[in-house]
N, CA, C and O atoms as a Maestro MAE file, in Angstrom:
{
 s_m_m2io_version
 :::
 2.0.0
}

f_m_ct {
 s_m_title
 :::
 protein
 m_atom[288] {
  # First column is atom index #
  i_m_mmod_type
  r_m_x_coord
  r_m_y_coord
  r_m_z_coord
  i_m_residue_number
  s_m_chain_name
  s_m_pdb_residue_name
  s_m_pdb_atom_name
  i_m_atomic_number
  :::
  1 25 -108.264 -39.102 -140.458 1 A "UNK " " N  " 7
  2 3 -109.506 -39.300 -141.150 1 A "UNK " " CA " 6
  3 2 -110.393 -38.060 -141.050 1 A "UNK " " C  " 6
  4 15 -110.960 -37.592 -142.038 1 A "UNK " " O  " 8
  5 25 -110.481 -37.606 -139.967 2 A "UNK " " N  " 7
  6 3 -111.240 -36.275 -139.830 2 A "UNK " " CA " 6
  7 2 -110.780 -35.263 -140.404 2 A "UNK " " C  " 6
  8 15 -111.703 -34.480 -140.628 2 A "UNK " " O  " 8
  9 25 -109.997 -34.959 -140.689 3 A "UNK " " N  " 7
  10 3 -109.419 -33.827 -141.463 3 A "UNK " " CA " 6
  11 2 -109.220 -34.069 -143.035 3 A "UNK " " C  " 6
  12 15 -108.722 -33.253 -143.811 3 A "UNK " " O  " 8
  13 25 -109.649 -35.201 -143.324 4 A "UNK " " N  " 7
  14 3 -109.941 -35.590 -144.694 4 A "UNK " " CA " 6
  15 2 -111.178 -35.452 -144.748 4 A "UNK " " C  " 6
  16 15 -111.597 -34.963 -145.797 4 A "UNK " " O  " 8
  17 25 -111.811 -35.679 -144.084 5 A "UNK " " N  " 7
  18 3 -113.513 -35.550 -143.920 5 A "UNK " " CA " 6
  19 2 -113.634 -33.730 -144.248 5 A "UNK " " C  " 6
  20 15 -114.394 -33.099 -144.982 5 A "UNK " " O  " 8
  21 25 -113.030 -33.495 -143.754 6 A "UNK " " N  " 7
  22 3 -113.220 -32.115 -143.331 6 A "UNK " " CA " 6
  23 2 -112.958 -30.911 -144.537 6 A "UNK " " C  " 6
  24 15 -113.546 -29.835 -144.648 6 A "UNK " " O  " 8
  25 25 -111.759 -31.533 -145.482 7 A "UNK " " N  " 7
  26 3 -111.101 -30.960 -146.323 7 A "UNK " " CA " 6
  27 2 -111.980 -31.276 -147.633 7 A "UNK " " C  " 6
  28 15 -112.016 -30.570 -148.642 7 A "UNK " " O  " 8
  29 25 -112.667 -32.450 -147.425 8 A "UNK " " N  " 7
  30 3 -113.780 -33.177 -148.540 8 A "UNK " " CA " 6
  31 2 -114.353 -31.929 -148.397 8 A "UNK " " C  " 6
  32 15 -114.113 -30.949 -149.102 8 A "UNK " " O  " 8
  33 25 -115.333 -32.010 -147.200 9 A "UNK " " N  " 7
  34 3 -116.908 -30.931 -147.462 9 A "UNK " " CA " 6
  35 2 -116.790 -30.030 -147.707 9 A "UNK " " C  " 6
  36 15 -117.695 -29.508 -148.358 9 A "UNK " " O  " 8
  37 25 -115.343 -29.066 -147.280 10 A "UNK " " N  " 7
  38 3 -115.135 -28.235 -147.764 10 A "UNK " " CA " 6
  39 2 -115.295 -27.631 -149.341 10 A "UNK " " C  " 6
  40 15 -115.792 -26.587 -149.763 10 A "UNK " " O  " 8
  41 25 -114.539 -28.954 -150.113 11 A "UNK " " N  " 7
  42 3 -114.552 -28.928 -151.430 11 A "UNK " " CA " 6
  43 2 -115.805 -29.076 -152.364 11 A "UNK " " C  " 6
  44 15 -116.313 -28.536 -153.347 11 A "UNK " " O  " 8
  45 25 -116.000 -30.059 -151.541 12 A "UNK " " N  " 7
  46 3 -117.386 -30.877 -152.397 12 A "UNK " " CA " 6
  47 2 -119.028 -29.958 -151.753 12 A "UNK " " C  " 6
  48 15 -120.083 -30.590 -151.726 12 A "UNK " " O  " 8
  49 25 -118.978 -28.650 -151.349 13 A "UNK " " N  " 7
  50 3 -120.224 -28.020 -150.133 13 A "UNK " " CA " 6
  51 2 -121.060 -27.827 -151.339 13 A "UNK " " C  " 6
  52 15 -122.281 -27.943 -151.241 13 A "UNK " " O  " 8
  53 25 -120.520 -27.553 -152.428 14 A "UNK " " N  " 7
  54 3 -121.369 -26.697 -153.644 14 A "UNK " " CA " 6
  55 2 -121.981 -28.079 -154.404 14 A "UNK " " C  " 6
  56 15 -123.038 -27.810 -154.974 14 A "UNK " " O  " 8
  57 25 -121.636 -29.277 -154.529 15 A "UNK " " N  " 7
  58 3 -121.812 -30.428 -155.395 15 A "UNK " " CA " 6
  59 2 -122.330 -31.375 -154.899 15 A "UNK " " C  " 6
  60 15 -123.032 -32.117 -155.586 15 A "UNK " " O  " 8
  61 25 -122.078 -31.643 -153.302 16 A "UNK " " N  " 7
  62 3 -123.074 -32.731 -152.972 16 A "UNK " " CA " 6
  63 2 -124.661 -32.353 -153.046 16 A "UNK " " C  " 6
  64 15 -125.412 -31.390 -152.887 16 A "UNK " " O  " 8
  65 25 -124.675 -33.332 -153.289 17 A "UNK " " N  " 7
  66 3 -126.201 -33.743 -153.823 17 A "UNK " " CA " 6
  67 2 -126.931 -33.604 -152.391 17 A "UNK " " C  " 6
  68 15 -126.275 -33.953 -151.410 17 A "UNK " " O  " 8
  69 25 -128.698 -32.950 -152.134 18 A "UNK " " N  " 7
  70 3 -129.251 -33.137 -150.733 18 A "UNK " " CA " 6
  71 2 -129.362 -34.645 -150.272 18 A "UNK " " C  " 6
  72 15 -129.289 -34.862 -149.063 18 A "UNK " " O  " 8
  73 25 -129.544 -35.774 -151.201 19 A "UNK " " N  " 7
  74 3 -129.229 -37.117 -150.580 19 A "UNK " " CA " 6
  75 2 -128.086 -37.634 -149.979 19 A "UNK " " C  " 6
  76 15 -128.210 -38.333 -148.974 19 A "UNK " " O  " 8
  77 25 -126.753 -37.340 -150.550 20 A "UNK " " N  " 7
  78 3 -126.040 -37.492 -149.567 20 A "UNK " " CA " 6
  79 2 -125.679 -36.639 -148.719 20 A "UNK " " C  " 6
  80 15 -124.498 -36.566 -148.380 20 A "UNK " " O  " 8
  81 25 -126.290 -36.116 -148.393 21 A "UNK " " N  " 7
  82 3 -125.960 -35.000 -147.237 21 A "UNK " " CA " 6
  83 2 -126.948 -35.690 -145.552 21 A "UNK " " C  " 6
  84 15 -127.053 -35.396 -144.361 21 A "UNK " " O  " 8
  85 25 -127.464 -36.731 -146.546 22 A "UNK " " N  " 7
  86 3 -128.782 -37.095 -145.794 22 A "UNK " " CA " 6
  87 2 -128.216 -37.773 -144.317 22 A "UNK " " C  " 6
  88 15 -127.041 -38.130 -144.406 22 A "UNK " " O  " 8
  89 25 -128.669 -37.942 -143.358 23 A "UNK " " N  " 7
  90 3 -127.710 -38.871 -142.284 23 A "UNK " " CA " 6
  91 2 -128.654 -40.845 -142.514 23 A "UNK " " C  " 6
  92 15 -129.867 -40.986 -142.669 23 A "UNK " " O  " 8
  93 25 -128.066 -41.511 -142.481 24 A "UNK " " N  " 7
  94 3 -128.334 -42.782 -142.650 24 A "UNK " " CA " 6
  95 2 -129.158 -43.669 -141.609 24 A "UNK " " C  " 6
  96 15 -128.876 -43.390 -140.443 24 A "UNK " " O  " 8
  97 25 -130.047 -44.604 -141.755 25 A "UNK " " N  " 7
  98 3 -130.886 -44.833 -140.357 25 A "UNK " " CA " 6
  99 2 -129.848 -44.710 -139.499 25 A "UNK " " C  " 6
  100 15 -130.104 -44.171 -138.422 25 A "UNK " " O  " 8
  101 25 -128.412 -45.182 -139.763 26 A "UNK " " N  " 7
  102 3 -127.427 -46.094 -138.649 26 A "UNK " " CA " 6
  103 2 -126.911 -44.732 -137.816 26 A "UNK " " C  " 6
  104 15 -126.286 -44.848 -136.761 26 A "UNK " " O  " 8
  105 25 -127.262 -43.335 -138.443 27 A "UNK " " N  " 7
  106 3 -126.816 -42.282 -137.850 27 A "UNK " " CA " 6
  107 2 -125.671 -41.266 -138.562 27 A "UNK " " C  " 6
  108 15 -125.919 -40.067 -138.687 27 A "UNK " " O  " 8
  109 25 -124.671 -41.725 -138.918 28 A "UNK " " N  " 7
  110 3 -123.662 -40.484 -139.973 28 A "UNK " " CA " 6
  111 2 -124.160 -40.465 -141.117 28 A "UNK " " C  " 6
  112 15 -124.860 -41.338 -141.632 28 A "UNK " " O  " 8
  113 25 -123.676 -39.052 -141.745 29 A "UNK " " N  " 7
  114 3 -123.983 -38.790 -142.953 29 A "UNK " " CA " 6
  115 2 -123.843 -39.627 -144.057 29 A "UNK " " C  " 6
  116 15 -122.952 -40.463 -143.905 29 A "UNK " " O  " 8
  117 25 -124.457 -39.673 -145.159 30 A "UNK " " N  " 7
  118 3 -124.248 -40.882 -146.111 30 A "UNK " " CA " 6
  119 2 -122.836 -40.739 -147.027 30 A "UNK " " C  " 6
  120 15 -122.183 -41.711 -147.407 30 A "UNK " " O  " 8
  121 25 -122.529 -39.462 -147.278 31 A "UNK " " N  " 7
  122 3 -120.991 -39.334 -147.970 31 A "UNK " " CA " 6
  123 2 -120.047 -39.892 -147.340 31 A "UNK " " C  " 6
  124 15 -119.191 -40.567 -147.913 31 A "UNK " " O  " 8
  125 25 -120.080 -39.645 -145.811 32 A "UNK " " N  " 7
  126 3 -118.918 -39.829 -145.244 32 A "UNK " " CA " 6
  127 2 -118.838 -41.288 -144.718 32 A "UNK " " C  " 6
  128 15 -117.848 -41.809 -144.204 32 A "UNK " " O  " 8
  129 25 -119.637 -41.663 -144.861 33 A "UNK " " N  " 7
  130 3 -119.885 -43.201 -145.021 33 A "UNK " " CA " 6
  131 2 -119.088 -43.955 -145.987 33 A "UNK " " C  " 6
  132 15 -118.310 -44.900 -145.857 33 A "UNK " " O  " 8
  133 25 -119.625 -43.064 -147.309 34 A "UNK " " N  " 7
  134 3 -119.196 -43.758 -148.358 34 A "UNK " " CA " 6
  135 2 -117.812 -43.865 -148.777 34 A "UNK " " C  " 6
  136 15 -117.359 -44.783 -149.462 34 A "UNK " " O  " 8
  137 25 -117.032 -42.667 -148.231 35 A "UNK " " N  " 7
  138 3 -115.459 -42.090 -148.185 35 A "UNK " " CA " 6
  139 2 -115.097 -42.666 -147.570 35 A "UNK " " C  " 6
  140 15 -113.899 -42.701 -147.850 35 A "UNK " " O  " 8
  141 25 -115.389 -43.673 -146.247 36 A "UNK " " N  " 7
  142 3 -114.731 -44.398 -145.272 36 A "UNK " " CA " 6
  143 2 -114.909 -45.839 -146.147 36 A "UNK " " C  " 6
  144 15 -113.847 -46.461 -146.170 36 A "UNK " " O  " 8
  145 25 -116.066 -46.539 -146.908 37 A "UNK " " N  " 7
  146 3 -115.606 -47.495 -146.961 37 A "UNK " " CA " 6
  147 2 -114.764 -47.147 -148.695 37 A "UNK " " C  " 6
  148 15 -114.010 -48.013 -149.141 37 A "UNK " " O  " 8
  149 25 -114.884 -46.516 -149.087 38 A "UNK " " N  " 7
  150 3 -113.555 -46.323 -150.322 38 A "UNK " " CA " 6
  151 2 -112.534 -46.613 -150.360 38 A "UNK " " C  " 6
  152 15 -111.821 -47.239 -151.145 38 A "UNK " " O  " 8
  153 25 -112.347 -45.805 -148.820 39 A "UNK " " N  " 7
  154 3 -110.712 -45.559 -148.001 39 A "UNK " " CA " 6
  155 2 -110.617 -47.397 -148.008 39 A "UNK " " C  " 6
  156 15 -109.752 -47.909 -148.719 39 A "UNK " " O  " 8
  157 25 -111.918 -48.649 -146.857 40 A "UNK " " N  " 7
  158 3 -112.000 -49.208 -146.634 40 A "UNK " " CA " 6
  159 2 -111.175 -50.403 -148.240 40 A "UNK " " C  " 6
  160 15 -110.298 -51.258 -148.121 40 A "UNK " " O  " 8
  161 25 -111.829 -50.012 -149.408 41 A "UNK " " N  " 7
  162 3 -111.758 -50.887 -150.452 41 A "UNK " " CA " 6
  163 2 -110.180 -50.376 -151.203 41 A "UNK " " C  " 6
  164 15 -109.777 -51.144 -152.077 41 A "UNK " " O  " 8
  165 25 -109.437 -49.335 -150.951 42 A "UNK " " N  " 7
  166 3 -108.276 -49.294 -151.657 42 A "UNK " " CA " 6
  167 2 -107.227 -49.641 -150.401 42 A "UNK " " C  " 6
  168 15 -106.020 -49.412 -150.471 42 A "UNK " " O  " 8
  169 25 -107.784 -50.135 -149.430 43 A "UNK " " N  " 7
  170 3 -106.645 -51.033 -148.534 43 A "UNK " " CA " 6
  171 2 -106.288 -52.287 -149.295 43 A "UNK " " C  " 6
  172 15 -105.072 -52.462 -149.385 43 A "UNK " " O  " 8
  173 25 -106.870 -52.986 -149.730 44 A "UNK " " N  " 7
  174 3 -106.677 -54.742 -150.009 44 A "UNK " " CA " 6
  175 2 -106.024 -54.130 -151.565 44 A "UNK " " C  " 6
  176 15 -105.117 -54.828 -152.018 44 A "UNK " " O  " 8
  177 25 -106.313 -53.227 -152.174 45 A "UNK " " N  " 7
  178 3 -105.640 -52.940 -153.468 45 A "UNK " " CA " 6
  179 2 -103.934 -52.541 -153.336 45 A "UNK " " C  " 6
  180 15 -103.134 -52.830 -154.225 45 A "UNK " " O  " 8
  181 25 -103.660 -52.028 -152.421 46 A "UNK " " N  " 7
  182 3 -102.291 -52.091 -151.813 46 A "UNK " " CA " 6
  183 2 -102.096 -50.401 -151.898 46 A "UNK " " C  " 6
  184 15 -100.934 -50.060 -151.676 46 A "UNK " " O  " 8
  185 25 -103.059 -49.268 -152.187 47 A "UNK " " N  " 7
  186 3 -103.345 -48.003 -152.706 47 A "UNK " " CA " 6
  187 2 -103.518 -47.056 -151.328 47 A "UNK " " C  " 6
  188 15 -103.528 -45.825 -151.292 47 A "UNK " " O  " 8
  189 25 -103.647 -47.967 -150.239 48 A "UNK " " N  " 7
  190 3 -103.787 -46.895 -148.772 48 A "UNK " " CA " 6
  191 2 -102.994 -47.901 -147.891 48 A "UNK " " C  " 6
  192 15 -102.911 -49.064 -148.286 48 A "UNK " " O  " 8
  193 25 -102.364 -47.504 -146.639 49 A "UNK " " N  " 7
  194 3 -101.487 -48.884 -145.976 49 A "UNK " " CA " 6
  195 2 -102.774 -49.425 -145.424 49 A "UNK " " C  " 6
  196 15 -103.913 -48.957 -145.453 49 A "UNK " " O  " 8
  197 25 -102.244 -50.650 -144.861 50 A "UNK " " N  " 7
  198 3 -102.991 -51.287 -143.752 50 A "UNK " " CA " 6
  199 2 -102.526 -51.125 -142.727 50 A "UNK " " C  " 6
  200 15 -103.383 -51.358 -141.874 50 A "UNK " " O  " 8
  201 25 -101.280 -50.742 -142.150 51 A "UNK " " N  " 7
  202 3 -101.016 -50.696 -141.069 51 A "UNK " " CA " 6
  203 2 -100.932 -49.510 -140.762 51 A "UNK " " C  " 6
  204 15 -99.819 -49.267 -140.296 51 A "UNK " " O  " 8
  205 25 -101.583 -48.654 -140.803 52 A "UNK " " N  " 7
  206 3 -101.742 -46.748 -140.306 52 A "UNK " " CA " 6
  207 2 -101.957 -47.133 -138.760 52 A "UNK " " C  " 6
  208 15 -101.846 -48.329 -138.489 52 A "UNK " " O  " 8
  209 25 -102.250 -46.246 -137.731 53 A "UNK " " N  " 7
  210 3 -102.213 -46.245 -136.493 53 A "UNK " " CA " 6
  211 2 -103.884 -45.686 -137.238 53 A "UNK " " C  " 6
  212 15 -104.027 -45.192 -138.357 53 A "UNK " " O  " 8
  213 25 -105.322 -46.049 -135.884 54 A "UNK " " N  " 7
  214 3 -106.326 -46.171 -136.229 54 A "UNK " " CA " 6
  215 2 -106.958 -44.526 -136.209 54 A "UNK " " C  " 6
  216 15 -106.759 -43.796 -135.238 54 A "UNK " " O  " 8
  217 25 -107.690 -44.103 -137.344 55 A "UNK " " N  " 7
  218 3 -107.906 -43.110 -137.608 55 A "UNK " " CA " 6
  219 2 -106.925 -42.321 -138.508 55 A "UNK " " C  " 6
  220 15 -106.913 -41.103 -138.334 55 A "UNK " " O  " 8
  221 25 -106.405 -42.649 -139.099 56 A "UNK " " N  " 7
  222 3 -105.000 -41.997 -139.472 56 A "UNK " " CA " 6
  223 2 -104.767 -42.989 -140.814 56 A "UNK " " C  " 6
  224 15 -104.583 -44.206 -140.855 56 A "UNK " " O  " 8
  225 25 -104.854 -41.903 -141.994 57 A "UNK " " N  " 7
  226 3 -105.149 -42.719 -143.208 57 A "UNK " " CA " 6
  227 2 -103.742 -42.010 -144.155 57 A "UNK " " C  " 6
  228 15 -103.335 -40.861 -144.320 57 A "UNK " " O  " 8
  229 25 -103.459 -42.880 -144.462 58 A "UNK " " N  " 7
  230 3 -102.103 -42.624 -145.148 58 A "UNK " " CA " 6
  231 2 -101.966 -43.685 -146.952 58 A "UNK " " C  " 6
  232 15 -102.673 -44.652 -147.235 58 A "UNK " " O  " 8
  233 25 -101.130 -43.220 -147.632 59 A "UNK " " N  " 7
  234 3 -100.898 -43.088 -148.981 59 A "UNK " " CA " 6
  235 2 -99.965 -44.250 -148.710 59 A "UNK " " C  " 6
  236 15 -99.148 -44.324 -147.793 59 A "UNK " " O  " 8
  237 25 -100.216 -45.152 -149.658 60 A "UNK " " N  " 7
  238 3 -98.896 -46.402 -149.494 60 A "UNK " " CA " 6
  239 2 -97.902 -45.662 -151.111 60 A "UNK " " C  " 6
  240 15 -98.153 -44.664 -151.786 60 A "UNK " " O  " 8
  241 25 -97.043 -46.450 -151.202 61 A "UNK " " N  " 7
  242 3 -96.406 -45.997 -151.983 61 A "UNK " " CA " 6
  243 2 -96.907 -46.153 -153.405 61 A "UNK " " C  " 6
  244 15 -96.840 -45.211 -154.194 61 A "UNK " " O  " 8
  245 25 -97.514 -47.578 -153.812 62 A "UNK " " N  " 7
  246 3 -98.352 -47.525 -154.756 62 A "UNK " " CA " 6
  247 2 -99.191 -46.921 -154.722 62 A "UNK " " C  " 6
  248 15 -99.528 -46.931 -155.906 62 A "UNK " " O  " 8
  249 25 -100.071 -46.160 -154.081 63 A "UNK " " N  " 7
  250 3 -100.914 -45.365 -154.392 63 A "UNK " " CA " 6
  251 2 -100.208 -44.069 -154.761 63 A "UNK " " C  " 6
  252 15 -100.478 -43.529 -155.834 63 A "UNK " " O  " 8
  253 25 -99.340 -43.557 -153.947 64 A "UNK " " N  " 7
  254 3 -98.579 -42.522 -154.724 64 A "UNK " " CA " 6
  255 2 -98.292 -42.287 -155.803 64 A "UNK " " C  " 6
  256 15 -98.305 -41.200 -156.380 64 A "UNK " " O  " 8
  257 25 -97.811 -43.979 -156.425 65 A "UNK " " N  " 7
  258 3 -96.808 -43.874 -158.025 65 A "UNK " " CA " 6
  259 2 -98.495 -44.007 -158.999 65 A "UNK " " C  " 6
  260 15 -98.494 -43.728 -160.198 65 A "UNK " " O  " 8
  261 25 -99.944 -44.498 -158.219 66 A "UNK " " N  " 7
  262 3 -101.205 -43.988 -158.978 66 A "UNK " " CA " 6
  263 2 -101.428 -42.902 -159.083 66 A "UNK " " C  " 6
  264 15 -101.541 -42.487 -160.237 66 A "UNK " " O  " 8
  265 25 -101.566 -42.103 -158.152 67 A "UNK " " N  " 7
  266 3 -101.589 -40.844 -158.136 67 A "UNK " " CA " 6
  267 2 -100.744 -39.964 -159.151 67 A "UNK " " C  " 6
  268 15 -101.255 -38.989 -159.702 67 A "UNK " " O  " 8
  269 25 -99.386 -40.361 -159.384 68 A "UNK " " N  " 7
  270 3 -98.838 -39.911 -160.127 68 A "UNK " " CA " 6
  271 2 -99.040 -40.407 -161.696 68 A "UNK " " C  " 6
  272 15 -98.410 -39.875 -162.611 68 A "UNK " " O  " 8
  273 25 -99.745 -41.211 -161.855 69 A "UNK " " N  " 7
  274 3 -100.346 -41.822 -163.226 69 A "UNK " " CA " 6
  275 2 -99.515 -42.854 -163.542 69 A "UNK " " C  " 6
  276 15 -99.724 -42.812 -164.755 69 A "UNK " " O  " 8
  277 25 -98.863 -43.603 -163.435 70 A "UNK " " N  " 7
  278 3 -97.678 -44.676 -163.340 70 A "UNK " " CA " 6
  279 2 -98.203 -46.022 -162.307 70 A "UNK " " C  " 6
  280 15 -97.149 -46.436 -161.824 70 A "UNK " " O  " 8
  281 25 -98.966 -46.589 -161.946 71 A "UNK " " N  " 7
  282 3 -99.530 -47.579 -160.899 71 A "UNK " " CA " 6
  283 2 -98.356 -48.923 -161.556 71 A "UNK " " C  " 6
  284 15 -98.055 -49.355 -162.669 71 A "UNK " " O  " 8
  285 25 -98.055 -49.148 -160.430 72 A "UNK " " N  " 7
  286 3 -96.528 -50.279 -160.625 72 A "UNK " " CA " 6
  287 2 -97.201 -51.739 -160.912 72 A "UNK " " C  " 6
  288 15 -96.485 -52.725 -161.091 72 A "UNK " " O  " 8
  :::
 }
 m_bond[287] {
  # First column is bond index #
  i_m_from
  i_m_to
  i_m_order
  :::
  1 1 2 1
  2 2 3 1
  3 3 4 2
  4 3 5 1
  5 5 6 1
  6 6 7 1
  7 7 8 2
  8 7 9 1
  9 9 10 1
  10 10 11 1
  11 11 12 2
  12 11 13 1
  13 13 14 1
  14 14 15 1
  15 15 16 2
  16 15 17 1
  17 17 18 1
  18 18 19 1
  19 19 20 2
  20 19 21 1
  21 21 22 1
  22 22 23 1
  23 23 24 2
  24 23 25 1
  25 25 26 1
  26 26 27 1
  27 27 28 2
  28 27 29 1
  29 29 30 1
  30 30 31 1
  31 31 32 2
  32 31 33 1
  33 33 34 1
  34 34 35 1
  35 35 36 2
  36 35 37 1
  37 37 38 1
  38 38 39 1
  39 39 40 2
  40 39 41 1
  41 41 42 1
  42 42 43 1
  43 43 44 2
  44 43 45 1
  45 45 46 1
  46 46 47 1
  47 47 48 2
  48 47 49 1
  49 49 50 1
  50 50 51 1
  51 51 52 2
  52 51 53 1
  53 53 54 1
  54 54 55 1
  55 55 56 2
  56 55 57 1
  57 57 58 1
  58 58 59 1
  59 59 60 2
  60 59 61 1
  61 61 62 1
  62 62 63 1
  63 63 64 2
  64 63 65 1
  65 65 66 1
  66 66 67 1
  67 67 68 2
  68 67 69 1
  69 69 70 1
  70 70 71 1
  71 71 72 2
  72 71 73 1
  73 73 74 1
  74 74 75 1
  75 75 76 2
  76 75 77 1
  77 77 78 1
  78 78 79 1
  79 79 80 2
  80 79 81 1
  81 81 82 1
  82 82 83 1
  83 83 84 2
  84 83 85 1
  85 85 86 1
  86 86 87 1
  87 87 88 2
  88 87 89 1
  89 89 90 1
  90 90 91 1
  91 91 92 2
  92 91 93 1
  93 93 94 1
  94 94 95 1
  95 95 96 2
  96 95 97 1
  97 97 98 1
  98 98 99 1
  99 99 100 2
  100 99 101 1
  101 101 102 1
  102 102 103 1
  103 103 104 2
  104 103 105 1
  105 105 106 1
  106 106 107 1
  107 107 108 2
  108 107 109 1
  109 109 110 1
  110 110 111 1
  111 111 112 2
  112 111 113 1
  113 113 114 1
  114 114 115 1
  115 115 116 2
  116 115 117 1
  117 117 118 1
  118 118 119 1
  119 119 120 2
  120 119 121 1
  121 121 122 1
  122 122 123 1
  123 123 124 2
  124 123 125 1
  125 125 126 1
  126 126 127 1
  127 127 128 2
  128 127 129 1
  129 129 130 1
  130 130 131 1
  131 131 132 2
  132 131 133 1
  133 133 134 1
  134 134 135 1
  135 135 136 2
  136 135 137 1
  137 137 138 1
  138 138 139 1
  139 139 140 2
  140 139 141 1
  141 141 142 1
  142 142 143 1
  143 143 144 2
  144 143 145 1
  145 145 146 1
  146 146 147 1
  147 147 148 2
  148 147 149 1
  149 149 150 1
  150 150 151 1
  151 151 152 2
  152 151 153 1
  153 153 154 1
  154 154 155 1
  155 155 156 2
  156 155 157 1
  157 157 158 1
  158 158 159 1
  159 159 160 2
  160 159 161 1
  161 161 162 1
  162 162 163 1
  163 163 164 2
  164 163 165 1
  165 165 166 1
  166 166 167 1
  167 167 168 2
  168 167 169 1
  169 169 170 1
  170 170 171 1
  171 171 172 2
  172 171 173 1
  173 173 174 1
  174 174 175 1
  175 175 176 2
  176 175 177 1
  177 177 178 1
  178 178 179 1
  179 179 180 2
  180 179 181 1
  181 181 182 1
  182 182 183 1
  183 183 184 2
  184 183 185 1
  185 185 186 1
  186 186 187 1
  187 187 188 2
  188 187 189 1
  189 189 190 1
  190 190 191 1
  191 191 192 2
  192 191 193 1
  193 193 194 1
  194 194 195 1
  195 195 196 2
  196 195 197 1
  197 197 198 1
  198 198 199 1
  199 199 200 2
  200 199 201 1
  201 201 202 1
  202 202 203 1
  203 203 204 2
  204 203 205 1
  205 205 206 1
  206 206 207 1
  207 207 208 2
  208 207 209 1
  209 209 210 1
  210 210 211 1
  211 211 212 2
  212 211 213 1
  213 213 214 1
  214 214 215 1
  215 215 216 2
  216 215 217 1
  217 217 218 1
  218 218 219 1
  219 219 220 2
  220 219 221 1
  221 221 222 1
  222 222 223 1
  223 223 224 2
  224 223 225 1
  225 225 226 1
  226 226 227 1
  227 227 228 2
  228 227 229 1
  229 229 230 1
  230 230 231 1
  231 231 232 2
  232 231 233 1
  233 233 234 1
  234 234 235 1
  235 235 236 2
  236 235 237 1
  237 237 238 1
  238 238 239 1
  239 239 240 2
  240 239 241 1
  241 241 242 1
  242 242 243 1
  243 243 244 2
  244 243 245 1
  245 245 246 1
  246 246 247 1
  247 247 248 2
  248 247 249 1
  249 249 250 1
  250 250 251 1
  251 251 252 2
  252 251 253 1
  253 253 254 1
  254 254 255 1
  255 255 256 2
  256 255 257 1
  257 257 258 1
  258 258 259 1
  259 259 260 2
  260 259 261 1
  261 261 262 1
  262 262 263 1
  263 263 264 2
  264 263 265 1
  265 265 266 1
  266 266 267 1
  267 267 268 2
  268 267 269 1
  269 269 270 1
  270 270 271 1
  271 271 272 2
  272 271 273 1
  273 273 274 1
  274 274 275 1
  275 275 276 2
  276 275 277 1
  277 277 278 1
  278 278 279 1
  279 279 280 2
  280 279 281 1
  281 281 282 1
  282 282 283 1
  283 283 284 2
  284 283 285 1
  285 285 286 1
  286 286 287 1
  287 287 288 2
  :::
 }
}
């Protein structure tokens, strides 16, 4: 997860907006918030596994054959 985090800001340094850059009352930043529950909402779609070891976010196979423009 952190190194997805990481590879994001990288990309996105020039485009995020100063609001989400903002940190949230609860304490982390508001993007990376929002990237965790994303990650969170394409679990039940069958698009990320559910069973990754914790922290550790991985591509199910349907998300792959999405990725590839083909979703089974």
């Amino acid at each position: 997860m952190q190194s997805v985090l990481e590879r994001m800001e990288e990309k996105l340094q020039y485009t995020l907006p100063d609001f989400d850059r903002e940190s949230l009352p609860s304490g982390p930043i508001r993007w990376k918030t929002n990237v965790q529950w994303c990650r969170h909402k394409l679990v039940p779609e069958g698009l990320m596994k559910s069973d990754s070891p914790w922290g550790l976010w991985e591509i199910s196979e349907e998300g792959l054959q999405a990725l590839k423009g083909g979703r089974r």
